[in-house]
C-alpha positions as CSV (number, residue, x, y, z in Angstrom):
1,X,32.0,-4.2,-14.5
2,X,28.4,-3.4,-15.3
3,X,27.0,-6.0,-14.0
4,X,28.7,-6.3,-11.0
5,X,27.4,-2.8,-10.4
6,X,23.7,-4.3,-11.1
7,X,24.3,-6.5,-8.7
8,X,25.3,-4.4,-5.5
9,X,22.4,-3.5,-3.8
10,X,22.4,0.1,-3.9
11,X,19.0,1.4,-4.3
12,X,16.5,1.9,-1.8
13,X,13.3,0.1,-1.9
14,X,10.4,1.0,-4.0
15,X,6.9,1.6,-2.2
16,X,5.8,-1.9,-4.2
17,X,8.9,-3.2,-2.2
18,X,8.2,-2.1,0.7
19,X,4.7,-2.9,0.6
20,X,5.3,-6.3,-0.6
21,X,7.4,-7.3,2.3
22,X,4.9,-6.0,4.4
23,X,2.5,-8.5,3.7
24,X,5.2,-11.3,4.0
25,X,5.3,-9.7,7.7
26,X,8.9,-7.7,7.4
27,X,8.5,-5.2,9.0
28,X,11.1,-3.1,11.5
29,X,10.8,-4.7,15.3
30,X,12.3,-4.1,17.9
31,X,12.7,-6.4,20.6
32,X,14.6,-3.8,23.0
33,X,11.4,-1.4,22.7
34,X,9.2,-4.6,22.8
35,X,10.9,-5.2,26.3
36,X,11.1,-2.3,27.7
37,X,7.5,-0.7,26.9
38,X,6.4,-4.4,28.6
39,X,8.8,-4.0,31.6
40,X,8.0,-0.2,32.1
41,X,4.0,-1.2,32.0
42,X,4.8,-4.0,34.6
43,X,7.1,-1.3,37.0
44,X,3.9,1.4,36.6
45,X,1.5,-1.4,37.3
46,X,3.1,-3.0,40.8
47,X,3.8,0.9,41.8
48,X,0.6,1.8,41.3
49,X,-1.7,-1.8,42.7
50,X,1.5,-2.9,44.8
51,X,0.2,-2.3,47.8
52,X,-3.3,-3.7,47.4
53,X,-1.7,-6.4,45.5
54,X,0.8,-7.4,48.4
55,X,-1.9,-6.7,51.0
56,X,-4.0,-9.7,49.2
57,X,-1.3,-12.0,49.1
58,X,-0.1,-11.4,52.3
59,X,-3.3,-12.5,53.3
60,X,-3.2,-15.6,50.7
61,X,0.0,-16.7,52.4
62,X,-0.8,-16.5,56.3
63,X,-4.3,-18.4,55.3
64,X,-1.6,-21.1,53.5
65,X,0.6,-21.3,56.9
66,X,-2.4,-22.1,58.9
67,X,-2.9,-25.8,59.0
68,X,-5.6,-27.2,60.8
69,X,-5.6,-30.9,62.6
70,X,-8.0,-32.6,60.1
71,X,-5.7,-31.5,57.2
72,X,-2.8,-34.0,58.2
73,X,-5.0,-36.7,58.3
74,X,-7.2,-35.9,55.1
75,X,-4.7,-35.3,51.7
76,X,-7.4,-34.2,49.4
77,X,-8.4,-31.6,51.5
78,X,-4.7,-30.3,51.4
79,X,-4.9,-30.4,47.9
80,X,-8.3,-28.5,47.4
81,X,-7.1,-26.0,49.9
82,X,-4.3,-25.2,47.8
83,X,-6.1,-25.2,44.3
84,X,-8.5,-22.4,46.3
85,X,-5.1,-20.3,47.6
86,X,-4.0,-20.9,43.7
87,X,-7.2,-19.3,42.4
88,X,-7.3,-16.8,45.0
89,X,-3.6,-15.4,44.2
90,X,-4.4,-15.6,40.2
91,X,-7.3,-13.5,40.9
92,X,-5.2,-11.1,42.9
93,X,-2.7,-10.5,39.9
94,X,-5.5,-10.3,37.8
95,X,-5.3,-6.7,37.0
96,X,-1.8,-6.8,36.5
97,X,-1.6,-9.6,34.1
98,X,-4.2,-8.1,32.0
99,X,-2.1,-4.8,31.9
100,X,1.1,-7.2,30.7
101,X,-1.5,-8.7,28.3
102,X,-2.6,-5.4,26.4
103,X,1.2,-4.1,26.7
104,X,2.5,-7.0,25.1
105,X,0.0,-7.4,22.3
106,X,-0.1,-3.7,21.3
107,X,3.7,-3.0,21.7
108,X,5.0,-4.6,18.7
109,X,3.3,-1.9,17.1
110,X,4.6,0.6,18.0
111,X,7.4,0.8,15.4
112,X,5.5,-0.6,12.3
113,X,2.0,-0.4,13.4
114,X,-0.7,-3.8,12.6
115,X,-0.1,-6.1,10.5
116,X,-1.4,-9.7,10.1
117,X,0.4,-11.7,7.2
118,X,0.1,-15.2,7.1
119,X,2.9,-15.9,5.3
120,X,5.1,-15.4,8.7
121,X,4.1,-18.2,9.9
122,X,4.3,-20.6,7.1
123,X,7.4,-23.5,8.0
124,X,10.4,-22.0,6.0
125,X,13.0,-24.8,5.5
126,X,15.6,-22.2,5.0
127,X,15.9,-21.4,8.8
128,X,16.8,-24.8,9.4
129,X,20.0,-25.2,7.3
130,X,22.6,-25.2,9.8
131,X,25.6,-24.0,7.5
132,X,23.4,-20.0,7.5
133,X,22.9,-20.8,11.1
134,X,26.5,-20.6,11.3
135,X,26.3,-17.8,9.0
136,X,24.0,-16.0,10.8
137,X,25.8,-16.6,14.5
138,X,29.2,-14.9,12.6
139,X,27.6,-12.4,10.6
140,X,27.4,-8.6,11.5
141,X,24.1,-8.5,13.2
142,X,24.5,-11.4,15.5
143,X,28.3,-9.0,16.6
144,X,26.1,-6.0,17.1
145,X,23.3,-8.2,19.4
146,X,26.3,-9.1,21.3
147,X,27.7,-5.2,21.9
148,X,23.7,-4.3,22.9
149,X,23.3,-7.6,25.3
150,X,27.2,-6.5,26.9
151,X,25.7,-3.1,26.7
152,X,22.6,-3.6,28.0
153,X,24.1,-5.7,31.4
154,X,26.3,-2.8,32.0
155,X,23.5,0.2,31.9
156,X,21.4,-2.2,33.5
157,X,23.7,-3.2,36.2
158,X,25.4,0.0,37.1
159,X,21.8,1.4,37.6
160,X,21.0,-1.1,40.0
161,X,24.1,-0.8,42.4
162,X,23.9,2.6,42.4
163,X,20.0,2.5,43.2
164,X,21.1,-0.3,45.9
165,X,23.9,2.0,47.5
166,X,21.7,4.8,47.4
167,X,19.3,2.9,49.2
168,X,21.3,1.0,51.6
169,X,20.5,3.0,54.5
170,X,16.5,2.9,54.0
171,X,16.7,-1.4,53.7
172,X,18.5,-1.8,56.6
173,X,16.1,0.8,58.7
174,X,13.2,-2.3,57.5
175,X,15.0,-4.3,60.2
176,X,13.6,-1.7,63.0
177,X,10.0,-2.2,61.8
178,X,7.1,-4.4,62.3
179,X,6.8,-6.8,59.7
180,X,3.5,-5.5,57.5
181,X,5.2,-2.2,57.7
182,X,8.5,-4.0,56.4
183,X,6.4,-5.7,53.7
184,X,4.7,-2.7,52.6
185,X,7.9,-0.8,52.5
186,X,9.7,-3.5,50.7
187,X,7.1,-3.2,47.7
188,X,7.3,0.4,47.2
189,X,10.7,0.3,47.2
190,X,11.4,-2.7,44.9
191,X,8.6,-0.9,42.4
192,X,10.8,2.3,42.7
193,X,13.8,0.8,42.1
194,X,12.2,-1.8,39.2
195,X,11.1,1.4,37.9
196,X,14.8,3.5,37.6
197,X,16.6,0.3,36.1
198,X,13.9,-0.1,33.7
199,X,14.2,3.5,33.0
200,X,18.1,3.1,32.3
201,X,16.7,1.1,29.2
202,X,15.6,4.1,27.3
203,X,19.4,4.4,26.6
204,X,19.3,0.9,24.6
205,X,15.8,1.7,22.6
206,X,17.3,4.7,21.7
207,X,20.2,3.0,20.2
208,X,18.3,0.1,18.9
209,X,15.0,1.1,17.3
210,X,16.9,3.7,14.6
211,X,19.2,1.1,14.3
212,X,16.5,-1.7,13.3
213,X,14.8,0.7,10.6
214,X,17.9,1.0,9.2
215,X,18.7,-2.4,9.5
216,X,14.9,-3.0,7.6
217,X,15.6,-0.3,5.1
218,X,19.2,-2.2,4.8
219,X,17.9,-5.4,4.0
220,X,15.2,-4.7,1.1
221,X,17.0,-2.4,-0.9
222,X,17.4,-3.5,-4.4
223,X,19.5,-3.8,-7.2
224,X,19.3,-1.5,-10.4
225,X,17.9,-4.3,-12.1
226,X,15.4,-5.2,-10.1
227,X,14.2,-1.9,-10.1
228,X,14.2,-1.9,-14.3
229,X,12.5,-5.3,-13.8
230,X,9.4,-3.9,-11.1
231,X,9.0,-1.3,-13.4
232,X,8.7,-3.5,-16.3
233,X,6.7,-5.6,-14.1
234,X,4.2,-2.5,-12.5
235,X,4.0,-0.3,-15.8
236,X,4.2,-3.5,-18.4
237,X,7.3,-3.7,-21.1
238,X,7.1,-1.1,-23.6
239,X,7.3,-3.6,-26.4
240,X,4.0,-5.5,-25.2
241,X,1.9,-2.3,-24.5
242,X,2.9,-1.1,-27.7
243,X,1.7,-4.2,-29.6
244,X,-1.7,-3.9,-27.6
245,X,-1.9,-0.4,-28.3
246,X,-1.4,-1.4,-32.3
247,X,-3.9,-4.2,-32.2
248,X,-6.0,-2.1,-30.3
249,X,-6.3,0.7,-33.0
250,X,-6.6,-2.0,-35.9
251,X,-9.4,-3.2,-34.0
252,X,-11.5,0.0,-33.6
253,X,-9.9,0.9,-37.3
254,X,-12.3,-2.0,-38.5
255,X,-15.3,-1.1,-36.3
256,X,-14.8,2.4,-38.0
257,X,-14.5,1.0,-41.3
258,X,-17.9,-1.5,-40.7
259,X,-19.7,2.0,-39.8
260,X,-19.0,3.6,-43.3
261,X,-21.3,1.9,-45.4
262,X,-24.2,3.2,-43.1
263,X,-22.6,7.2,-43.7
264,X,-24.7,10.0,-45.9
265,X,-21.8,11.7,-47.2
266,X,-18.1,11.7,-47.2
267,X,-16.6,15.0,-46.6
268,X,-12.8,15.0,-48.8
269,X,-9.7,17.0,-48.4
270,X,-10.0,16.1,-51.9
271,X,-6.8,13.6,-51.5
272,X,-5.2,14.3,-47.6
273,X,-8.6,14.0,-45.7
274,X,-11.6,12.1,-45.6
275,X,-14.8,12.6,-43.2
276,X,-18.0,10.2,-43.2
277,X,-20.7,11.8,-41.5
278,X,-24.3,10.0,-40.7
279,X,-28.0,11.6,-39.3
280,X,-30.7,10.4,-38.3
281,X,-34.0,12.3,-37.4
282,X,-33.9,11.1,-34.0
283,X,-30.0,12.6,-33.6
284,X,-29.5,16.0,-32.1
285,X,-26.9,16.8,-34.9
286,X,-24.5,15.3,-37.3
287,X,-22.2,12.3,-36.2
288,X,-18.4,11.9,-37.5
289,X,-18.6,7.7,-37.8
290,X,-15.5,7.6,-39.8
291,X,-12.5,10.1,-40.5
292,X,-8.8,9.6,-41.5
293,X,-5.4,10.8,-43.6
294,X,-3.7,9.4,-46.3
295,X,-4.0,5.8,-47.1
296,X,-6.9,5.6,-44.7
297,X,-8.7,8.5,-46.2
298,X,-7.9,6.8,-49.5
299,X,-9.9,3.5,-48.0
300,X,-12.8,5.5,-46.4
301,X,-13.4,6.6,-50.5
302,X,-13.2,3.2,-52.1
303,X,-15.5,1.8,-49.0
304,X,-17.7,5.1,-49.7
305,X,-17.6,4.3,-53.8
306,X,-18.5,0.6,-53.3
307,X,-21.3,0.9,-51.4
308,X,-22.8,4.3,-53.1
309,X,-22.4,7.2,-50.6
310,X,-22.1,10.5,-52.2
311,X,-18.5,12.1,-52.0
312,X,-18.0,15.4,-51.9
313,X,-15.0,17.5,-52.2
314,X,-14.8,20.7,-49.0
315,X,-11.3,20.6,-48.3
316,X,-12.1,23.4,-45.2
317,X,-15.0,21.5,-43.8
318,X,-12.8,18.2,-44.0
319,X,-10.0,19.8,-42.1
320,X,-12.2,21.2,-39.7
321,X,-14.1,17.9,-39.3
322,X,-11.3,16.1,-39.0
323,X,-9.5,17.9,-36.2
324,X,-12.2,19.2,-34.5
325,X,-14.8,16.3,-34.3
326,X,-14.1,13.2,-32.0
327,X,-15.1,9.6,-34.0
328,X,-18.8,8.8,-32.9
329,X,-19.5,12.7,-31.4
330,X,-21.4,15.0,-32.4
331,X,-20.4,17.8,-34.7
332,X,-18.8,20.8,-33.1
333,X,-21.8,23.4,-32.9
334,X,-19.6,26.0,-34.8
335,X,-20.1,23.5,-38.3
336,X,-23.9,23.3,-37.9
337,X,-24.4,25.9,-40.9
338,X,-21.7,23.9,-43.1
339,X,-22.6,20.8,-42.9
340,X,-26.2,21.6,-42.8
341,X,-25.4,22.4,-46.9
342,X,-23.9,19.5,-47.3
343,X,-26.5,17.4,-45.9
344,X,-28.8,19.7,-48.0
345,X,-27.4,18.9,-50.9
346,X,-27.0,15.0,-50.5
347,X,-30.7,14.7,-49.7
348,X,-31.6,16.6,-52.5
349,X,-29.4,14.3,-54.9
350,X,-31.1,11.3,-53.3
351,X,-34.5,12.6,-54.0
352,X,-33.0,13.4,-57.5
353,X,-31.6,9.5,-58.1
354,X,-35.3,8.6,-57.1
355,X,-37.2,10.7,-59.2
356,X,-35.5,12.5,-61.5
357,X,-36.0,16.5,-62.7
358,X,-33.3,18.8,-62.5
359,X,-30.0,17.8,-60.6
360,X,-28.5,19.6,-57.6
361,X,-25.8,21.6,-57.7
362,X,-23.1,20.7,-54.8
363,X,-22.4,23.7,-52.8
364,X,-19.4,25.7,-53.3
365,X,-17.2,27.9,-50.5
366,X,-18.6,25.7,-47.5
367,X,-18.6,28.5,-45.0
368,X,-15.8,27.6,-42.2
369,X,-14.6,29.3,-39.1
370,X,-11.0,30.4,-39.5
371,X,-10.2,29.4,-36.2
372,X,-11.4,25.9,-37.3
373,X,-9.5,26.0,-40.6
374,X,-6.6,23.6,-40.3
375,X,-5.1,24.7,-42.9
376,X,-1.7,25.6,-42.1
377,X,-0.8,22.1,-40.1
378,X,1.3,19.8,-42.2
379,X,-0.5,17.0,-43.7
């Protein structure tokens, strides 16, 4: 039961989702607001040059009625005539095919703005297979094209005969006029009436374009386990970042543990904590190059015996140290007076091991902040 549950797509798409189909070019169209936007540019566009536009070819066609003698005789001449008329009318509807040129190239983006994937185009076999083409002619989506295209003739149509019957009585008056006034006529009035019918449209973009983003949102949701499985996939499985995260601490465990043999001192809890601490004349203050608890404090002493390094016992400095200094840092300003005695002391037992004469006492009460002293934190 479980797993049929898994398998219902019941989940709405995550932004990698979403963004990954995006690149594969799914994206919500619409071919209704594609349509009309390119049909409404084309209505504005003949109202607005129709005039200068019919005036032009007007002219384009009484030049192509006149025929002169030699013409009959002389074929190619026909035929260059024409190509000239041919040129002369493409120029004419120029402006307005550039117009349907930038409509149609920028409307598709209206709905899910630019995109350019390459992967759209790439031959998909799947298309082909003519046992989903049957699928796809029976399926839900190819029954709702249907209701749009039976509702689209009816808005569509209706608008028209009643833009007709409203206009009867102003076609048949084009009878009583001269015929460049009956042309000129004609073209506003098939622009107006080009213009309501494409208006009726809105009615289908409204219905279609909320119903394509559903659609969209529809088709890429995802299962429960596919969700489980990006994350896995986006965050990394648990179980392999936590094996880098373990090999990544042994690893700077042992750069840590390379460092000790170049300490001055080790600071002790005397058993819980461990601190090795190095400087240098050319250092600003004391570095913490080592520092851990337990077992590891236990190996920072036997590292610290082997190769020599003074250990000596301040279980408030090595708390302090230890919680309050980050590995390879500096010393927190607040321990410059501590460990100042205990670098004190382990210079003056070096000097002692060199040359002898009285030996150096280690200090004793280490002076520590209280709010330093970690004390009271479980060990």
């Amino acid at each position: 039961m479980s797993e049929e549950s898994d398998l219902e797509r019941t989940e709405e798409a995550t932004p990698r989702r979403l963004e990954k189909a995006r690149e594969e070019g799914q994206v919500a169209r619409s071919q209704e607001l594609t349509t009309f936007t390119l049909l409404m540019a084309a209505a504005v566009g003949i109202l607005m040059m129709g005039a200068g536009l019919m005036e032009k070819l007007v002219k384009i066609m009484q030049s192509g009625m006149q025929m002169e003698r030699e013409l009959a005789f002389q074929p190619d001449l026909m035929i260059d005539r024409f190509y000239e008329l041919a040129i002369e009318g493409l120029i004419s509807m120029a402006p307005l095919l550039f117009l349907l040129l930038v409509v149609a190239f920028f409307a598709p983006m209206f709905l899910s703005g630019w995109i350019i994937s390459a992967k759209a185009v790439i031959p998909d076999f799947k298309r082909v297979d003519p046992f989903k083409g049957l699928a796809r002619i029976f399926s839900m989506r190819s029954l709702i094209e249907l209701v749009k295209a039976i509702l689209k003739t009816i808005i569509v149509g209706g608008v028209a005969a009643v833009v007709i019957w409203y206009n009867k009585e102003s076609v048949m008056a084009l009878l009583t006029v001269s015929v460049n006034l009956g042309i000129s006529r004609t073209g506003d009035f098939l622009a107006m009436s080009f213009l309501m019918i494409i208006g009726a449209m809105i009615m289908i973009v409204a219905i279609d374009v909320p119903f394509q983003i559903w659609e969209h949102a529809k088709q890429l949701r995802m299962t429960q386990e596919e969700i489980r499985k990006e994350h896995k996939e986006s965050e990394g499985d648990p179980y392999v970042k936590a094996r880098i995260r373990n090999l990544q601490r042994e690893a700077a465990r042992r750069r840590m543990m390379s460092e000790i043999p170049k300490a001055d001192v080790i600071v002790t809890n005397p058993t819980h904590y461990a601190v090795a601490l190095r400087y240098q004349s050319n250092m600003r203050a004391p570095k913490v190059i080592a520092k851990g608890v337990h077992l590891l404090a236990a190996r920072i002493r036997e590292i610290a015996t082997e190769h020599r390094i003074p250990i000596l016992e301040a279980p408030p400095l090595a708390r302090a140290l230890y919680h309050h200094a980050e590995l390879e840092s500096e010393i927190p300003e607040k321990l410059y007076t501590a460990v100042a005695e205990i670098l004190a002391y382990v210079f003056q037992l070096r000097r002692y091991n060199e040359y002898g004469g009285a030996e150096p006492r280690p200090p004793v009460d280490v002076p520590v902040p209280a709010e330093l002293d970690q004390v009271n934190l479980a060990v």
